[in-house]
C-alpha positions as a Markdown table, in Angstrom:
| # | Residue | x | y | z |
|---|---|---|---|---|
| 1 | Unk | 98.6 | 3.7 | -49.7 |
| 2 | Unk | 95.6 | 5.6 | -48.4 |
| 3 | Unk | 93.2 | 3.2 | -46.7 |
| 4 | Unk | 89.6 | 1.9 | -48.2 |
| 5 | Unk | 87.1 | 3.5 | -46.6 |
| 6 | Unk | 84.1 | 1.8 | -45.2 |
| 7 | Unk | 80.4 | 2.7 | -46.9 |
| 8 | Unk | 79.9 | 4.4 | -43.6 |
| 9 | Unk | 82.6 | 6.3 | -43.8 |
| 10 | Unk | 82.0 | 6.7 | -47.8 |
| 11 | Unk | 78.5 | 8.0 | -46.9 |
| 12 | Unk | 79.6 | 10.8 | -44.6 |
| 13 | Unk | 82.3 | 11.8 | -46.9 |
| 14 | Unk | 79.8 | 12.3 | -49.6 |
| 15 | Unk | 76.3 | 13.7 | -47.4 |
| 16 | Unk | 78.9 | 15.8 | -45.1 |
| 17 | Unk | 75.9 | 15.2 | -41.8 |
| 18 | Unk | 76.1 | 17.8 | -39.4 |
| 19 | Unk | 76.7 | 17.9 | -35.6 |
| 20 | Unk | 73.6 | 16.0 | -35.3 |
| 21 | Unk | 73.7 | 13.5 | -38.0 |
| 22 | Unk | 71.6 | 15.6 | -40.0 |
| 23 | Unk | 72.4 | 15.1 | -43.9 |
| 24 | Unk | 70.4 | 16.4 | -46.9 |
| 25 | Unk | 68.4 | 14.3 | -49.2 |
| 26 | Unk | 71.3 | 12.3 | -51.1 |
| 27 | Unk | 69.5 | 10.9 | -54.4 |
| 28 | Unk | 71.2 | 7.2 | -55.7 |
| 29 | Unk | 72.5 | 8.7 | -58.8 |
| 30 | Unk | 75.6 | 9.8 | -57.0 |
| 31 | Unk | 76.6 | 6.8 | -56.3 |
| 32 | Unk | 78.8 | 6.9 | -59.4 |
| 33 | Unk | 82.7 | 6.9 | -59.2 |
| 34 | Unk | 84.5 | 7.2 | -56.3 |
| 35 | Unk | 80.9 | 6.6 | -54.7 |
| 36 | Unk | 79.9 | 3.8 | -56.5 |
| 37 | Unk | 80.5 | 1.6 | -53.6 |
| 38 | Unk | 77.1 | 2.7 | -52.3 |
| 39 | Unk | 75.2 | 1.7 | -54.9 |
| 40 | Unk | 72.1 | -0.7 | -53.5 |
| 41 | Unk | 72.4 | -3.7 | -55.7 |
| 42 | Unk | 69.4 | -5.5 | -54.0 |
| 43 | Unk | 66.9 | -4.1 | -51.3 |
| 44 | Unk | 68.7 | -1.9 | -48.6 |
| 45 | Unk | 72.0 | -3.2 | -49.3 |
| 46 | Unk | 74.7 | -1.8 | -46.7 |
| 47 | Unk | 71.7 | 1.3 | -45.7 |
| 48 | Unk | 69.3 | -1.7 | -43.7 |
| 49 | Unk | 67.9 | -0.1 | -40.8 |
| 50 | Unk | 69.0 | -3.1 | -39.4 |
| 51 | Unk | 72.9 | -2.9 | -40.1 |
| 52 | Unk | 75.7 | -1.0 | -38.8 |
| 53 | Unk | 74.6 | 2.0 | -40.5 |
| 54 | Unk | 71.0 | 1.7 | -39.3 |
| 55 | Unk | 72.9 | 1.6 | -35.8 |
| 56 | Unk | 74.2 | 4.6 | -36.0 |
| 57 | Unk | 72.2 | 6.7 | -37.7 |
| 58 | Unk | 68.0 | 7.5 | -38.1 |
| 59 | Unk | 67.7 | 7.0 | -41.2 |
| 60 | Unk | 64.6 | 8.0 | -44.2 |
| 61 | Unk | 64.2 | 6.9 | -47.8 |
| 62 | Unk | 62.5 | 8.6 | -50.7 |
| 63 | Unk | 60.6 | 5.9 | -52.7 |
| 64 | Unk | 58.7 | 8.6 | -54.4 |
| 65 | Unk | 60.2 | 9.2 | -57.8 |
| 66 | Unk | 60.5 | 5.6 | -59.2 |
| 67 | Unk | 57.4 | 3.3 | -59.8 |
| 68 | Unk | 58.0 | 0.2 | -57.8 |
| 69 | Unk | 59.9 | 0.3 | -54.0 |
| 70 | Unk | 63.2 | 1.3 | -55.2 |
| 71 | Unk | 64.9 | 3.8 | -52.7 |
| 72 | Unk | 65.6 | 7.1 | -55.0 |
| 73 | Unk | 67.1 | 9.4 | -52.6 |
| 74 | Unk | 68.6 | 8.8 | -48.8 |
| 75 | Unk | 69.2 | 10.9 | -46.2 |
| 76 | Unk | 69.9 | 10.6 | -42.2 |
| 77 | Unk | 67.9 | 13.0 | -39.4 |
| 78 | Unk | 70.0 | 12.0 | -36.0 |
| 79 | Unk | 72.4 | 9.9 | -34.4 |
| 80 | Unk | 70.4 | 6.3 | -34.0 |
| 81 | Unk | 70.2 | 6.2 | -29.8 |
| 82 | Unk | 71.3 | 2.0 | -29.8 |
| 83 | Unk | 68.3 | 0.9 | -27.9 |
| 84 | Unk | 65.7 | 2.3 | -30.5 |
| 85 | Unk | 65.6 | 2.3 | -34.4 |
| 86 | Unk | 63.6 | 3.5 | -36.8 |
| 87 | Unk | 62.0 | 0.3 | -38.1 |
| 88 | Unk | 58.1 | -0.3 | -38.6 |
| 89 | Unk | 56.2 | -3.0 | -38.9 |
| 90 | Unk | 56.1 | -4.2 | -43.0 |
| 91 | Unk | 52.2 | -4.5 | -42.5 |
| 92 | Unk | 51.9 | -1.0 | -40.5 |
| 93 | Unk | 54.1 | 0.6 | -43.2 |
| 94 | Unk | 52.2 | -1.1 | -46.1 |
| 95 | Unk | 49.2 | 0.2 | -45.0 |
| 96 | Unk | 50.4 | 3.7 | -44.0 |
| 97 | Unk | 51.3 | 4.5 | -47.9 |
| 98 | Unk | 48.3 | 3.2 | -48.9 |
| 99 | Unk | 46.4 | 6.0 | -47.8 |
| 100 | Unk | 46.5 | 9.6 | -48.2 |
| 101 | Unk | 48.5 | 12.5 | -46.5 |
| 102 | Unk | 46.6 | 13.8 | -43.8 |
| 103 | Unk | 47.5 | 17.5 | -44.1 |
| 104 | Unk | 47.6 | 17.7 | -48.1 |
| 105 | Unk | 45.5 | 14.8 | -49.2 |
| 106 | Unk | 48.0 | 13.8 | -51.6 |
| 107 | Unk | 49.2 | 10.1 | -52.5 |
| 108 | Unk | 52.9 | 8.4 | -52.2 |
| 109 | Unk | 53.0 | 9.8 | -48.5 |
| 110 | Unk | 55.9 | 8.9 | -46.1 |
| 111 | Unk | 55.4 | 6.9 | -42.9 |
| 112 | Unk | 55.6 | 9.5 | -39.9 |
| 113 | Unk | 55.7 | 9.0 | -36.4 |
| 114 | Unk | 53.1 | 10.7 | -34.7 |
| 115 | Unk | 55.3 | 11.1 | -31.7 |
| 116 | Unk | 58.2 | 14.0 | -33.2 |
| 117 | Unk | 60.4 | 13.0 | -29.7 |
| 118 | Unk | 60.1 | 9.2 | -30.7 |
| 119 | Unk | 61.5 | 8.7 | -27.2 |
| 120 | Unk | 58.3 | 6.0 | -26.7 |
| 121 | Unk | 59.7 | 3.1 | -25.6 |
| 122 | Unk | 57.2 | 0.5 | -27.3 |
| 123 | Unk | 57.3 | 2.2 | -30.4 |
| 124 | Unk | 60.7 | 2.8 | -31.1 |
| 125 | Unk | 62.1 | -0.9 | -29.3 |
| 126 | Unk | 59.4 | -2.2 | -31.9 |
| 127 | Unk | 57.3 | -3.6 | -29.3 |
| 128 | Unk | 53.9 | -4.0 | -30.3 |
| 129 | Unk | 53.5 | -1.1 | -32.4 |
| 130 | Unk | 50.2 | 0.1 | -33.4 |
| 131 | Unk | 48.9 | 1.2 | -36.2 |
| 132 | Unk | 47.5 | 4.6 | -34.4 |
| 133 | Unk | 51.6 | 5.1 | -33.5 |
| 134 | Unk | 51.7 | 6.4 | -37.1 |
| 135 | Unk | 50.2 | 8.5 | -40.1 |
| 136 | Unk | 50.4 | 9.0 | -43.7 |
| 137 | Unk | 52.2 | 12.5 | -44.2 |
| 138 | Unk | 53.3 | 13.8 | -47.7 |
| 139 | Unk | 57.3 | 14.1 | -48.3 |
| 140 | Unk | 56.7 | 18.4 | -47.5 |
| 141 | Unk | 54.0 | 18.0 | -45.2 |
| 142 | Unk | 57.0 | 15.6 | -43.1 |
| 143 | Unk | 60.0 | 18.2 | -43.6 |
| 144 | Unk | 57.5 | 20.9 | -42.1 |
| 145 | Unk | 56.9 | 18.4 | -39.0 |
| 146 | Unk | 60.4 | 17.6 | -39.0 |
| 147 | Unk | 61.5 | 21.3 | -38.5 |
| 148 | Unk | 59.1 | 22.4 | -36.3 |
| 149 | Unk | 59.8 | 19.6 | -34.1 |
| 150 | Unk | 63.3 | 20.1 | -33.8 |
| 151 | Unk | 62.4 | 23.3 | -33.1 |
| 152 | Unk | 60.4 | 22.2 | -30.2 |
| 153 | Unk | 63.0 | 20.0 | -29.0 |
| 154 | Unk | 65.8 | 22.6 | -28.3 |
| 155 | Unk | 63.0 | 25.2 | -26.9 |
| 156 | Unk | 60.8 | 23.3 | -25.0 |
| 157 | Unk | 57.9 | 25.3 | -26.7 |
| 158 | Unk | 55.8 | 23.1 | -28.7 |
| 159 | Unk | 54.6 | 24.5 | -32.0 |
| 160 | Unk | 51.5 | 26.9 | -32.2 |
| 161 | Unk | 48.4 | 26.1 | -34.2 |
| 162 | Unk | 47.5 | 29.5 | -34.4 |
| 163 | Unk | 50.2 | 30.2 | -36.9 |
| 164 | Unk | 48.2 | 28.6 | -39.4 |
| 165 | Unk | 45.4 | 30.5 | -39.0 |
| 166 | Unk | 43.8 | 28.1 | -36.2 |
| 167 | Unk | 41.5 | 29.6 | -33.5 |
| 168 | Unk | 43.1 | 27.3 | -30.5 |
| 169 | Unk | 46.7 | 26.4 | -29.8 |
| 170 | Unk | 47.1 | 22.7 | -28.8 |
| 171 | Unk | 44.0 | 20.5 | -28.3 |
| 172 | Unk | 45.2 | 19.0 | -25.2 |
| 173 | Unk | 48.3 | 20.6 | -22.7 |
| 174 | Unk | 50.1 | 24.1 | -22.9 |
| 175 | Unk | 52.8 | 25.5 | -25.0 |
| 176 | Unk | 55.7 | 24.1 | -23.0 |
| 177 | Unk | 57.0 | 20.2 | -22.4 |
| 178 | Unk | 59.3 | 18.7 | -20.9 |
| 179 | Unk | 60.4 | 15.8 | -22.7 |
| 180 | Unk | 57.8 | 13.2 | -21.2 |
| 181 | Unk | 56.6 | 10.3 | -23.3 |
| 182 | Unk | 53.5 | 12.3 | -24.0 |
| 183 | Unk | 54.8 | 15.7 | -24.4 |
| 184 | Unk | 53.8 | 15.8 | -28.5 |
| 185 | Unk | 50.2 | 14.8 | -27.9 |
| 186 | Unk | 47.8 | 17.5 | -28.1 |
| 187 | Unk | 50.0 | 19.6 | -30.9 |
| 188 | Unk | 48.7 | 20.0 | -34.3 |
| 189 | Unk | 51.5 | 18.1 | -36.1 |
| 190 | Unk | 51.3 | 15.0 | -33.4 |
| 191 | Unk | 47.8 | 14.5 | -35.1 |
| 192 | Unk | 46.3 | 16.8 | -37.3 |
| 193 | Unk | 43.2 | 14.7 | -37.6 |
| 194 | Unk | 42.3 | 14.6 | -34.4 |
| 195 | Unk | 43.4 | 18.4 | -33.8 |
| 196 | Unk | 40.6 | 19.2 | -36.4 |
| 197 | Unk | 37.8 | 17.2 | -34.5 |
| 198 | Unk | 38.5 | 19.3 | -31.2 |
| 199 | Unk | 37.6 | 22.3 | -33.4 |
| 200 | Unk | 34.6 | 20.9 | -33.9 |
| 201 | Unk | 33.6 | 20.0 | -30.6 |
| 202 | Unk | 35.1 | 23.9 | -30.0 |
């Protein structure tokens, strides 16, 4: 008799996450059949930030195809480190996806951490964050981010402005870091509002 797997262990079966814990959006409607296990019955269910799973893995939800907050799609972007998570503050969050993405202007945007590393220690141990810790990015606008950051995390080359057709680089620093706290501020994708007033003052 083959042993019942956990939902952790039913989630990876089903997303298949990489090396890094890396999965693809998985959307709710698979949770059929062998699956159904997953299904979230009421609020997060067994995928709370706050549970085993949220222990183990970063994880983001797509609340952008059904009216209402119902998660629609789940996926994971990294192995959780223990002493951080991925939580933010219900009022912070609330008031994030109220506004607009700051790169496409659109609606419904995601909550992004301005810091790509999130290796801030106030932010991610939830310790007083702020609402400056974060902006409103739409669901592409965030998968960019996401890629050129990891990107910038296995080079050590933060991404170039000038790629988009930007007369300066970075607004503050030079094209490499080193992993420091502050490393992201300064790029384009760190804060693309504040990028665009140094052009000004440029």
């Amino acid at each position: 008799m083959s042993k019942k797997l956990t939902k952790i262990e039913l989630w990876e079966k089903l997303a298949q996450p990489d090396e890094n814990g890396v999965t693809r959006w998985v959307s709710v409607d698979e949770f059929v059949g062998e699956y159904q296990g997953l299904q979230l019955l009421n609020g997060a269910g067994w995928s709370r930030d706050d549970g085993s799973f949220g222990r183990k893995y970063i994880i983001e939800r797509d609340k952008s195809i059904t009216p209402g907050n119902r998660t629609d799609a789940i996926r994971t972007v990294g192995f959780s480190d223990n002493k951080y998570s991925s939580y933010i503050d219900p009022v912070i969050k609330k008031a994030i996806q109220s506004k607009r993405c700051v790169v496409l202007g659109t609606s419904n945007p995601e909550v992004d951490h301005k810091n790509g590393m999130k290796n801030e220690d106030r932010v991610m141990q939830n310790e007083g964050q702020k609402m400056s810790d974060f902006q409103p990015l739409s669901k592409a606008a965030n998968d960019a981010k996401r890629q050129f950051c990891n990107e910038c995390k296995s080079t050590g080359i933060r991404y170039d402005a000038k790629k988009l057709g930007y007369p300066m680089s970075y607004y503050a620093g030079g094209a490499e870091h080193h992993f420091e706290e502050n490393a992201c501020v300064g790029c384009y994708w760190y804060d693309p509002l504040e990028f665009k007033k140094h052009l000004k003052e440029k």
